[in-house]
C-alpha positions as CSV (number, residue, x, y, z in Angstrom):
1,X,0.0,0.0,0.0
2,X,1.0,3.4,-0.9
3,X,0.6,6.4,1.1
4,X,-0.2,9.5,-0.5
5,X,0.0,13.0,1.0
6,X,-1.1,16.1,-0.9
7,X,1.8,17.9,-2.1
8,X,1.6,21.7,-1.6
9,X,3.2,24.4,-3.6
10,X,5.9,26.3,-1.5
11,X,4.7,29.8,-2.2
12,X,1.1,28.3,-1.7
13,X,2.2,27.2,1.8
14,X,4.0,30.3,2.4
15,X,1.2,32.9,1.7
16,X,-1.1,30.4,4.1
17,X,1.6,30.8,7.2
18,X,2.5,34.3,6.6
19,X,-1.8,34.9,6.5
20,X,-2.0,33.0,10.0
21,X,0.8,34.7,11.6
22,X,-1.3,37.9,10.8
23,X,-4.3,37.2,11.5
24,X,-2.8,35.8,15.1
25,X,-1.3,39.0,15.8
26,X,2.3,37.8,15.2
27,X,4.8,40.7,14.1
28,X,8.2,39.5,14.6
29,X,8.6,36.1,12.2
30,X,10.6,35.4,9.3
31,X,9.3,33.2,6.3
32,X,12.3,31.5,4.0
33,X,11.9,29.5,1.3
34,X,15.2,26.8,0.8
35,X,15.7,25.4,-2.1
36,X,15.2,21.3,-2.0
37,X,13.6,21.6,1.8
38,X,10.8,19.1,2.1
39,X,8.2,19.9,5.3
40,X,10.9,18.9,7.5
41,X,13.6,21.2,5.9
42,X,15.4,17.8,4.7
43,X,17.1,17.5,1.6
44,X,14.9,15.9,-0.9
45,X,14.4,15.9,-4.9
46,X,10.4,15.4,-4.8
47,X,9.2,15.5,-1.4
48,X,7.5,12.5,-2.0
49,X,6.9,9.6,0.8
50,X,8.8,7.3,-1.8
51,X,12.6,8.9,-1.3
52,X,12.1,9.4,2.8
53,X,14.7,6.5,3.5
54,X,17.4,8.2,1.4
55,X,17.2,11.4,3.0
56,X,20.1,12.0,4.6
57,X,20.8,15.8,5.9
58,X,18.9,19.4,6.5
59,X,19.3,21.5,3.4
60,X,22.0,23.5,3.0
61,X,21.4,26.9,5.0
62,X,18.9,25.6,7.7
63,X,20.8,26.0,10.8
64,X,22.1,28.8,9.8
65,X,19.2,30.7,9.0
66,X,17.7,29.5,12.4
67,X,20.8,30.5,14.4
68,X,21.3,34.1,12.7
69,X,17.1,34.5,13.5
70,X,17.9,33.5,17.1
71,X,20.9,35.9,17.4
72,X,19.3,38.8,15.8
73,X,16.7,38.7,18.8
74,X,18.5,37.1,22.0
75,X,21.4,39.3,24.0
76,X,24.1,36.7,25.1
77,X,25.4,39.6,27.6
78,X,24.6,38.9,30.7
């Protein structure tokens, strides 16, 4: 049996999150789009359920986008 997920655009999902984070009142947020992320920013060619077992790292830029977020809005000084 195979399972089957509905695949949605990347811009499509973007302009729903960024429409939610409005409407919830959220101001500070950051949407980025990576090339090859799948749902769980890992480095995939289709996103499909099919290639999940060869996955093998985050995309290129992940961690580093989420660290330089993180910085830009947490003093380390203490």
């Amino acid at each position: 049996m195979e399972i089957r997920l509905p695949f949605v655009p990347p811009n499509d999902n973007r302009v729903a999150m960024e429409q939610a984070l409005r409407k919830g009142g959220n101001k500070d947020y950051t949407i980025v789009l990576l090339p090859k992320a799948n749902h769980l920013s890992i480095e995939a060619q289709t996103g499909s359920w099919k290639e999940v077992f060869q996955m093998r790292r985050f995309v290129p830029g992940y961690h580093d986008t989420i660290i330089n977020w993180i910085r830009k809005r947490v003093s380390s000084k203490k």
